[in-house]
C-alpha positions in Angstrom: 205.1 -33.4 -75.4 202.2 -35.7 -76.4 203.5 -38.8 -74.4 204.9 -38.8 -70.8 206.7 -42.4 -69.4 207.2 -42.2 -66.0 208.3 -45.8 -63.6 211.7 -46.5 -65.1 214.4 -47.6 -62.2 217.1 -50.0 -61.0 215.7 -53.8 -60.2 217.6 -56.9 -58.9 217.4 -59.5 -61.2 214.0 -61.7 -61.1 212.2 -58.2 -60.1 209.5 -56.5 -61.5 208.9 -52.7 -62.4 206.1 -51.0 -64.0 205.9 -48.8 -67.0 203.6 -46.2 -67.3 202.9 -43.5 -70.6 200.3 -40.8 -70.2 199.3 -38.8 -73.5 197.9 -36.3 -74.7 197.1 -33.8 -77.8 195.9 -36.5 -80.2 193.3 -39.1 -80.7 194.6 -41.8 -78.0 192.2 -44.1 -79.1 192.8 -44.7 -82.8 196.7 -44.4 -82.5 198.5 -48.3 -81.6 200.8 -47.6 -78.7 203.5 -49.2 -77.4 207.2 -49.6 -75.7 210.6 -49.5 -77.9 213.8 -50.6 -75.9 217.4 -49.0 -76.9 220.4 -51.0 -75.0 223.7 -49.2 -75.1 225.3 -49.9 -78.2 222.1 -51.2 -80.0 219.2 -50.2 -82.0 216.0 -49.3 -80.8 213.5 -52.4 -80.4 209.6 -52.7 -80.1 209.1 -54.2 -77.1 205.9 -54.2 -76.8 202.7 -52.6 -79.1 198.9 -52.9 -78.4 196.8 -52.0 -81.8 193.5 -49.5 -81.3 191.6 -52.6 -81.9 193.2 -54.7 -78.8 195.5 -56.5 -81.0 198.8 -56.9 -78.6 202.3 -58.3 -80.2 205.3 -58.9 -78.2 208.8 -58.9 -78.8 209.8 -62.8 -78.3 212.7 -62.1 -75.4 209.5 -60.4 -73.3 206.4 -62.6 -74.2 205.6 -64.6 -71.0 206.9 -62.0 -68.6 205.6 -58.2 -69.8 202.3 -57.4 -70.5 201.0 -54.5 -71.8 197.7 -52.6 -71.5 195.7 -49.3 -72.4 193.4 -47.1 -71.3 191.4 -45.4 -73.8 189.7 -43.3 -70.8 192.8 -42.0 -69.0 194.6 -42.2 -72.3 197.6 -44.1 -70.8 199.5 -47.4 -71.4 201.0 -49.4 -68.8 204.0 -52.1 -69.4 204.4 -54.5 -66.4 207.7 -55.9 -66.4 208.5 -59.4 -64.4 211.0 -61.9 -64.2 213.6 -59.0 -65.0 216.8 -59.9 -66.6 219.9 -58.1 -67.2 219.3 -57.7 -70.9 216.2 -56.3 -69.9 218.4 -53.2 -69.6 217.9 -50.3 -71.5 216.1 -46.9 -72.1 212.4 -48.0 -72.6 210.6 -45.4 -75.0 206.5 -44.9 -75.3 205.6 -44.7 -78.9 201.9 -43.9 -80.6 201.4 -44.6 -84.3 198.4 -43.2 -86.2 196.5 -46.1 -88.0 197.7 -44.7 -91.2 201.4 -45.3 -90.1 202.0 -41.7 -90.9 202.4 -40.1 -87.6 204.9 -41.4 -84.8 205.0 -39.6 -81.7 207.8 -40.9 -78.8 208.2 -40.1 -75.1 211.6 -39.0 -73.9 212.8 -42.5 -72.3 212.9 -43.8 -69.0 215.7 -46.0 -67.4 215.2 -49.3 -66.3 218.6 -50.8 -64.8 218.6 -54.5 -64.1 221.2 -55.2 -61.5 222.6 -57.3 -58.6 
């Protein structure tokens, strides 16, 4: 597997949780990573991307409460996750695209449950 997420869990409502991907096998560096979400019953969604150029877009229901980072030396990328809302629920995917939009790899999911 070239990307491992790892922090998913159950949070209260108002919480916060950390995301974090580790990869390996391919040129971390030039690839944009990022998050996808996939609620039950819906389609995947970018959550979250950061370009190899620093360029970061956020999906509008997260901008002001989860930021993502890299780290083009430990190869990783981090999503912190506050304010947590229910509809923050969902299977939260790492993804890496190759600057030519050609490759895609994914992690296997991790769970985040937001919960009373």
């Amino acid at each position: 597997d070239q990307l491992q997420a790892s922090g998913g869990g159950l949070v209260r409502p108002g919480g916060s949780l950390g995301l974090s991907c580790a990869a390996s096998g391919f040129t971390f560096r030039t690839y944009a990573v990022g998050w996808y979400r996939q609620a039950p019953g819906k389609e995947r969604e970018l959550v979250a991307r950061v370009t190899s150029g620093g360029g970061i877009n956020y999906a509008d229901s997260v901008r002001g409460r989860f930021t993502i980072s890299r780290d083009n030396v430990k190869n990783t990328v981090s999503l912190q996750m506050t304010g947590l809302k229910p509809e923050d629920t969902a299977v939260y995917y790492c993804n890496g695209r190759s600057a030519n939009y050609v490759i895609n790899y994914w992690g296997k999911g991790t769970l985040v449950t937001v919960s009373s």
